[in-house]
N, C-alpha and C positions, 0 to 999 in steps of 0.2 A: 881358940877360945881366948888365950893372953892375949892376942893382936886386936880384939874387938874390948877386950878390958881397957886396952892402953888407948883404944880412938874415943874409948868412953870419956878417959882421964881428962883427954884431951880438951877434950868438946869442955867438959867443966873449967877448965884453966883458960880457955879461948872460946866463947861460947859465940862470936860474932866470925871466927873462921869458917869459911867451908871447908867440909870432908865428904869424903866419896859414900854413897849411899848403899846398903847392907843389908843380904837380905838372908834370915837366917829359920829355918824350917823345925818344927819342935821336935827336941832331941834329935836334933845334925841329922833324923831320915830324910833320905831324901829319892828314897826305894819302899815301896809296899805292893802288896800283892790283893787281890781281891776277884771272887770266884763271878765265873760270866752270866752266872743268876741272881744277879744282885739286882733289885728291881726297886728298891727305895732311894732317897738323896741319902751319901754319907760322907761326913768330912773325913777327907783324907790325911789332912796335918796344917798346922794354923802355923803362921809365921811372925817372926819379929823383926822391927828395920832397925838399923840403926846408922849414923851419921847422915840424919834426917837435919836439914838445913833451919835453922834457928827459926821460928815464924812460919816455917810452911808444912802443910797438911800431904800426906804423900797418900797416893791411891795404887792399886794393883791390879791386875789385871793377866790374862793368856793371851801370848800375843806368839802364833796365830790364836783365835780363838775355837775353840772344840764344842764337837755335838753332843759327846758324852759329858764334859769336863765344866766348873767354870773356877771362877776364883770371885768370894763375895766377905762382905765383913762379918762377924760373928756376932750377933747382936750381944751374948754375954759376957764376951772379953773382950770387945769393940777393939779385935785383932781380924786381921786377913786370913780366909783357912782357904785350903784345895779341897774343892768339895766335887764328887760324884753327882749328877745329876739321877732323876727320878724316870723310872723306865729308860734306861739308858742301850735295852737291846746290846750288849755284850755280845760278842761271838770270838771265842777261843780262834777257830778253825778259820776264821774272818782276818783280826788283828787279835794278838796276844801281846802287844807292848805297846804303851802310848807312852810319849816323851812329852810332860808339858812342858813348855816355858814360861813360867812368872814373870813378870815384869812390872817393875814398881817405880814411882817419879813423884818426886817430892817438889817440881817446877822447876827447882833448879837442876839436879843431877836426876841420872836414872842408871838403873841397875836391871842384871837377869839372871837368874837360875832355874835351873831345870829339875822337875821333880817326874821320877818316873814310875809310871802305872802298870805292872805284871798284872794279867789276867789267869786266871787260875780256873783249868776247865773242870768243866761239871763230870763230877763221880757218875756211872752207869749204874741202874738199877739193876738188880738181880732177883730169876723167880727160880726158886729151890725142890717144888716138885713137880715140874712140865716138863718134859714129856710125860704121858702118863694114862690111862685108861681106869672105866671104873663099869661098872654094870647095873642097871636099874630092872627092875620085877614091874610089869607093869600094873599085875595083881593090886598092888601095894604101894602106887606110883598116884600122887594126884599134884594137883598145884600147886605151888611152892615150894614141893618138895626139895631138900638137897641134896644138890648130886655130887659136886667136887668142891673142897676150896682151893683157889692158886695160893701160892704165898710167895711176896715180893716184900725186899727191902731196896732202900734207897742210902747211899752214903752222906748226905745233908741232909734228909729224914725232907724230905719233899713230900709234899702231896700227892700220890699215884693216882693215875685212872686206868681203869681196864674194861678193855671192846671185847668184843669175840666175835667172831663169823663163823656160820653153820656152814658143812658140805658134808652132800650126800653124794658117793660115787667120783667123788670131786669137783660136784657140781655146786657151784653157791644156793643155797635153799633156804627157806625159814621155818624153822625148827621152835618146835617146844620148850627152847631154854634161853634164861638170862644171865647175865652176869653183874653184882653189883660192884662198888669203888674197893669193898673189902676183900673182892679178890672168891665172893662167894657165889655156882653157878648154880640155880634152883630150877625147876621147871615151870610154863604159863600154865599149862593145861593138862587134864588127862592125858591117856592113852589112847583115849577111843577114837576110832577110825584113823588111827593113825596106822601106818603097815611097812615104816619103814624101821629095818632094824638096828642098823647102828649109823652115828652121828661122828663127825670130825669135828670139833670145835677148837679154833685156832683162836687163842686168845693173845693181845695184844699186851705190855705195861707202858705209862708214857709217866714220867714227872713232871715236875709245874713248867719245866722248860722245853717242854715235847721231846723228851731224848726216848725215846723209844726201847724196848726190847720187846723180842719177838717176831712172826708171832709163831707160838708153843701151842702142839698139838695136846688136846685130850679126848680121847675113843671112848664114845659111851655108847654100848650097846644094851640094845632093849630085847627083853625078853617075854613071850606069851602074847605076842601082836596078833590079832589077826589081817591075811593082809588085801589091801582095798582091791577093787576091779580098776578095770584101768580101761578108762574109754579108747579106741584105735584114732590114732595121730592122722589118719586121713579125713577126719573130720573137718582138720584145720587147713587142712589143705584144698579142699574141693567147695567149690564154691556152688551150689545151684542154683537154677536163672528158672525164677517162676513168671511166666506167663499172667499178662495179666487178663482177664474175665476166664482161667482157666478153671476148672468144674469143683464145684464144692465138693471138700472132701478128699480132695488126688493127692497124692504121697509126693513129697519134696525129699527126705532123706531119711536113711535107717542108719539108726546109732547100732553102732559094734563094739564089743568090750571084751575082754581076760579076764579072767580071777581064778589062782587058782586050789581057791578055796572051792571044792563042789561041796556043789548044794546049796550055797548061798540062795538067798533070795534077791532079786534084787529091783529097784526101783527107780524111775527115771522122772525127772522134770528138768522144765528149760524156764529161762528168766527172759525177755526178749529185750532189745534196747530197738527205739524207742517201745516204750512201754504198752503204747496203742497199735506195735505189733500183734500182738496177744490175741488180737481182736481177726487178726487173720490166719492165724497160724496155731496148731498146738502139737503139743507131744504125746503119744499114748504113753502113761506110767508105767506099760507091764512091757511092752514090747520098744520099746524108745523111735517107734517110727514117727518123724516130724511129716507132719500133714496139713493142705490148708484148712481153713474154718467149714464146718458144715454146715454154718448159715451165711457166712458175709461171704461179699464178694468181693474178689481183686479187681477194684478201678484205680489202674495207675494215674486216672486224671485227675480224682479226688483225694489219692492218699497224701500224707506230707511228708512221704519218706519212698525213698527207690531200692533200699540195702536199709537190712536189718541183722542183729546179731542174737545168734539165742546160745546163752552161756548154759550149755547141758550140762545136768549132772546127776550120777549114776550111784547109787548107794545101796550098799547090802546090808543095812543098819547097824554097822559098828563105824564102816569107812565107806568115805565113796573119793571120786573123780572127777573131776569139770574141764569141760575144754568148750571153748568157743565155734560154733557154727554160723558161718556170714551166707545172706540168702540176699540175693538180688532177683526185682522184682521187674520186667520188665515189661515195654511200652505196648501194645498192639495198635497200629493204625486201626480207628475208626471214622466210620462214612459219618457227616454231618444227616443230621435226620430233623425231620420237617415236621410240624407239632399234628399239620393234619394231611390226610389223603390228598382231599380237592380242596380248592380257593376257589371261588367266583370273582368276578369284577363284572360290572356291568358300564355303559357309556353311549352317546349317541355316535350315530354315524358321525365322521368328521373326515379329516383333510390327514396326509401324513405327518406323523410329528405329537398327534394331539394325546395328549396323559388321558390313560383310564385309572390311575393311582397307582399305591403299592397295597398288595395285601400283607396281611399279619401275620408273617411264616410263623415266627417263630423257632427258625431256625436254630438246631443247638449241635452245636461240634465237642465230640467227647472231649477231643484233644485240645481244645481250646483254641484249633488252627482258625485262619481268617478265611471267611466264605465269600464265596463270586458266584455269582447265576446266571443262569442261560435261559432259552425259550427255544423248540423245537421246531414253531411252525412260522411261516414266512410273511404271515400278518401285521406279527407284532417284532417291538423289540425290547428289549431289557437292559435296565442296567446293572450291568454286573457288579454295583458294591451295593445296590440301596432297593434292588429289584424292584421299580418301579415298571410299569410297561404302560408304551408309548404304541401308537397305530404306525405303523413303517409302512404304508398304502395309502392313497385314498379310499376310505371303505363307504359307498355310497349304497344306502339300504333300498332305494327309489329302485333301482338296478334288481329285476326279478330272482336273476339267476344267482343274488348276493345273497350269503346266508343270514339266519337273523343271530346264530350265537356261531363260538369259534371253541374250539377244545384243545388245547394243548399241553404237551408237557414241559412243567419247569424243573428245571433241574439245581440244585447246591453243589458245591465242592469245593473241596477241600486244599485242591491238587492234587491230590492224591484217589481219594475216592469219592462218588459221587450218590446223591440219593434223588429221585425224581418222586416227584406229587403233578397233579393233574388240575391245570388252571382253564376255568370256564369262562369266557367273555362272552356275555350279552350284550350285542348292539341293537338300540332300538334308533327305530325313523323319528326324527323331524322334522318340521316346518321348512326345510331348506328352500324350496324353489317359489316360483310368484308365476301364477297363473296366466299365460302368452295368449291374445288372439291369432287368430291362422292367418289374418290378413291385417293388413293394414287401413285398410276400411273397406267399406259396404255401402252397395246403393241398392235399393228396390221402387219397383215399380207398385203403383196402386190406381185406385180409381177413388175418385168423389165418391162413391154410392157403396164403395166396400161397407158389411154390415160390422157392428160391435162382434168381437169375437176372432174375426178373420185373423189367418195366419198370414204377415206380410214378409214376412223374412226370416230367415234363422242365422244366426251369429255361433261361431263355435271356439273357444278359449279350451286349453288342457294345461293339468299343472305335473310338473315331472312326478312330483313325490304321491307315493303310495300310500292308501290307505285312506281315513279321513282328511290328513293332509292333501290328499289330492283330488277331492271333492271342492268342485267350480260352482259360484252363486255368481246369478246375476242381476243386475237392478241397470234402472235410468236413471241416470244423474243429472242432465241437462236439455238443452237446447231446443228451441224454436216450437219443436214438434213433438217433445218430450209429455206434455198435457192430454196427448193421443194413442199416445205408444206404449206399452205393459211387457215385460218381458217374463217369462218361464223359466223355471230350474232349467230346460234341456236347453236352451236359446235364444226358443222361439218369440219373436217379434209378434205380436198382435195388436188389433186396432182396439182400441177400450173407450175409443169417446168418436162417434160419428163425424166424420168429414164435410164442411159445407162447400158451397160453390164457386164463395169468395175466396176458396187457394185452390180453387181447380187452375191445373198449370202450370203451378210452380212446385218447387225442390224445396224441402225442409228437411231439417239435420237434426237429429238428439245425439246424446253422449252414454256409451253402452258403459259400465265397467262390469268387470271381474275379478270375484275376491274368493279367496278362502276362508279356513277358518280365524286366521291368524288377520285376517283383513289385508294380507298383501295383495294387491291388484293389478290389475291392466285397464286403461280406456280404448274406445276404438271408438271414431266418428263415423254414424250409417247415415245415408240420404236419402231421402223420399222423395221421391221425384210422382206428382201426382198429375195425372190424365187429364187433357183440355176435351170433356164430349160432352156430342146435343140430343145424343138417348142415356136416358140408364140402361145401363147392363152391368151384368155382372163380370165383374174382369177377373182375371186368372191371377193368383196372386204365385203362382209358380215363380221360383226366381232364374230371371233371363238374361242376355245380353242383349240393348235396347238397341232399334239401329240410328242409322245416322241423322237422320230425317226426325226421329222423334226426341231427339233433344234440343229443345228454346236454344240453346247458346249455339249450336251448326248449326241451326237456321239462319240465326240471325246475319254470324260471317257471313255464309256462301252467300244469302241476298245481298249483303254489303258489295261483296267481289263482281258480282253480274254486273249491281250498277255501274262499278267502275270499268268493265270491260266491254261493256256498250257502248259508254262513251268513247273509250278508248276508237272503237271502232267507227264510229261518227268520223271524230276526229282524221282517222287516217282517209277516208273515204274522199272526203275535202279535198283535201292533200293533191291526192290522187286525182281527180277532177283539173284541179288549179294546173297541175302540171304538165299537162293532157298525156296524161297517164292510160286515157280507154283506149281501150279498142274498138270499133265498130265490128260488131259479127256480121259476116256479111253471109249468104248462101252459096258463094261459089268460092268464099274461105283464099280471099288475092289479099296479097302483102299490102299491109297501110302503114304509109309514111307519117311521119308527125312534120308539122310545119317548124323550121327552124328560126325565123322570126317575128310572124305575124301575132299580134293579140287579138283573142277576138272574146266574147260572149259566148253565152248559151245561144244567144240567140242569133251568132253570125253566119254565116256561110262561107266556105273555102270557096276563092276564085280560083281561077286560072293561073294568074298572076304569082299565084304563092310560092314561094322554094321549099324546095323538101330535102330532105339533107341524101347527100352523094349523087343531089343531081338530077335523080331521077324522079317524074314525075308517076305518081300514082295511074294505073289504068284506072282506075273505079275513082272518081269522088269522095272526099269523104262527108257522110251527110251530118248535119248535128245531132248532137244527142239531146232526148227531150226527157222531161222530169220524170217518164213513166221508165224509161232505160236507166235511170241514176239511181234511179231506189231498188230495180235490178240488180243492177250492179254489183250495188252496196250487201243489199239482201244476200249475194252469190257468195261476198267474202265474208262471208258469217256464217 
């Protein structure tokens, strides 16, 4: 204290020297203590400098600096204090000693002292009558009531709080009692249906710093209980698996129970989760057998739930018991089913390939699986996602021994299982084909003098298809002799306009056709070829094959051919002559020579004189030949 007196003197007698800078803590503490629940800011001790350099302002500071600690000016003594910061979380058992160091600089010098912080651990609460037991009448027992108080102190007089926890048997339970901050336990509720007799309540003390004591037992036992049924714990354990569309009415499970109170009465209900279980399931109240609905029925494909809970519970009208029973419900494959028996399709005859549509199944699958179809009979075919049906044949109805409808069965599935319905096709005929002549044409014969009426020909056309469809008309369309000629439903050709004698002779041609109803047709060209005669008579109109002679055009050739094979023969006869080609016949049949150079005439004679070839002279002469032997001759080779 004198050595800071004298640097004071100093400074006054020398006020432009430097001195070392001084840092001194109120009343030379420089040690305090403070407890590790201290949860507000407090100054711990304010400081003074001295041999602060003339003109300059000095500041201070922790240097390191702290999370609990700092060092700031004091707004009311605008001096420096060590101040405790606010929630500063203290821990005795953590650190119990913190060493600050100050440090203070005035720009020019600086200086340091240490100021140090004992932490002072928290006093333990005490509770003065726990352990402890007490007895309640349940007679005489309702909410609120008082059962026990704890009583606790605290040595810093803290704020306590107190828990408790219930056990029954040593098992954690929730019990009819509270406990409030005063250390007071009361009860929530009656007695009733309650059936256990005594209580462990282990109750806890904490101060504002959570320092705990405990936790201290208190044994309340209850007296005049009656005690509850007790539903059997295999309930919880077994699960059962209901069938779905199984028979209204059929038993799922029997609730079993203890009490061994006789004579009770006792009564059962179930709560179900979801809620629109309910709807399928109930509990008999006297007998606790869980059973399905006696009106709905289990469709696991429409319900919204597969597992259901039903929270039982069993009561003898003071206490009862709950325990949960889980029911799974499950799937049964079903067949897809078709809305009706039979389906018709009807369609005309066609070609393979050709669509008779789909009909309107209908189809429904309980299970919501995806349906494929089939067709039984070897007609048609299907498709198996859209069941349309297609002719897989040519089915031609013209064809006698082809049916006129088809019956088969179609069938759904599922993959699994299947359901068959009965599909009818009607094929009707028609108009497919175009009425054929048998021939390619036709010729008949007549006469000039045939009367009106006569039958000159018949023509015959058929059409494949059956029925009115294959009903043949016939008409004249054209030609030459068409003005003449009338034709009949069966064919028949007749004369309908008399014949003159200006076309006796000749050939005339009409044009037949044949149509059905549809007007699809055939032509065929017939010929008339009509008689050159110089009586009337009545000519045969039977139809014949004419012969060679009585048709104009082989007449005409084969006269043409003679005349050229007459001359022909002329010609060679000449020839023959020129070249002396005859022979004389004689009657005693002697070899004749031909002259080998002489020319002569019809009208010469062979001398003597003449050479004959190899020399040899003829026995016999040869005599001339005269015009009645050359047209012999000629005549011979023809």
């Amino acid at each position: 204290m004198n050595g800071h007196i004298f640097l004071s003197f100093l400074l006054l007698l020398f006020p432009s020297t430097v001195f070392a800078l001084i840092i001194n803590f109120s009343d030379g503490i420089i040690t305090k203590l403070i407890s590790e629940d201290a949860t507000d800011e407090v100054q711990l001790t304010l400081m003074t400098l001295s041999g602060v350099t003339a003109g300059q302002t000095p500041t201070c500071d922790l240097n390191p600096s702290q999370t609990e600690f700092w060092v700031k000016l004091d707004p009311s003594t605008a001096q420096y204090g060590v101040y405790l910061k606010a929630m500063p979380n203290l821990d005795f058992n953590t650190k119990s000693t913190y060493s600050l160091v100050v440090e203070c600089t005035d720009g020019v010098s600086t200086t340091q002292e240490t100021f140090t912080e004992n932490i002072d651990k928290n006093k333990s609460t005490t509770i003065s009558n726990l352990h402890n037991y007490t007895t309640l009448d349940t007679s005489t027992t309702s909410t609120g009531t008082l059962v026990f108080t704890a009583l606790a102190t605290d040595p810093e007089n803290d704020q306590l709080t107190f828990t408790m926890d219930c056990y029954v048997l040593s098992i954690i339970a929730t019990c009819p009692y509270e406990i409030f901050d005063s250390g007071e336990v009361v009860t929530t509720s009656g007695f009733l249906g309650y059936s256990v007799g005594s209580y462990d309540l282990r109750i806890t003390v904490a101060d504002s710093h959570n320092n705990q004591i405990g936790p201290r037992s208190l044994t309340v036992t209850v007296t005049g209980l009656n005690t509850a049924p007790v539903i059997d714990n295999n309930i919880q354990s077994y699960v059962p698996v209901v069938l779905e569309n199984s028979a209204l009415g059929s038993s799922v499970y029997q609730v079993t129970i203890t009490d061994p109170d006789v004579g009770d009465v006792h009564t059962y209900s179930a709560t179900f989760t979801p809620s629109t279980a309910s709807n399928y399931f109930s509990i008999d109240s006297s007998t606790g057998l869980v059973s399905t609905s006696t009106t709905t029925n289990i469709d696991y494909d429409t319900m919204s739930f597969s597992s259901c809970t039903a929270e039982v519970t069993v009561s003898d009208g003071s206490a009862s018991d709950t325990k949960t029973l889980t029911i799974n419900i499950a799937n049964v494959f079903e067949a897809p089913s078709f809305a009706k028996t039979i389906y018709t399709l009807s369609g005309p005859e066609a070609a393979a390939g050709t669509s008779f549509g789909t009909p309107k199944y209908d189809v429904t699958d309980p299970d919501g699986d995806a349906v494929t179809y089939g067709v039984d009979c070897p007609t048609f075919n299907i498709d198996a996602t859209t069941g349309e049906v297609t002719l897989s044949i040519n089915y031609d109805r013209d064809d006698t021994s082809v049916a006129s409808s088809v019956t088969c069965g179609v069938t759904a599935t599922d993959g699994t299982m299947t359901s068959t319905a009965v599909l009818e096709v009607l094929i009707y005929t028609i108009n497919d084909n175009t009425p054929q002549f048998t021939q390619n044409s036709y010729e008949f014969h007549m006469s000039p003098y045939d009367t009106i009426g006569t039958i000159l020909g018949t023509v015959t056309a058929t059409d494949a298809d059956i029925g009115s469809h294959g009903v043949v008309s016939y008409m004249v369309t054209s030609g030459a002799f068409s003005d003449y000629v009338g034709i009949d439903t069966s064919g028949n050709l007749y004369l309908k306009q008399a014949v003159n004698d200006t076309i006796a002779g000749t050939s005339l041609s009409v044009k037949i056709r044949a149509y059905d109803e549809n007007n699809t047709r055939d032509t065929v060209v017939v010929d008339f070829v009509i008689q050159a005669t110089t009586t009337t008579s009545i000519t045969t109109t039977t139809d014949r094959n004419i012969t060679f002679f009585e048709s104009s055009a082989n007449v005409a050739w084969f006269s043409a051919l003679m005349i050229i094979l007459l001359g022909l023969g002329i010609f060679l006869a000449i020839e023959a002559y020129r070249s002396h080609m005859f022979f004389k016949i004689c009657s005693s049949c002697n070899e004749c020579k031909l002259p080998k150079r002489r020319k002569f005439t019809l009208d010469n004679d062979l001398d003597e004189s003449d050479e004959y070839e190899g020399d040899t002279p003829s026995p016999t002469p040869i005599t001339p030949v005269s015009n009645t032997e050359f047209l012999f001759v000629t005549a011979r080779l023809f």
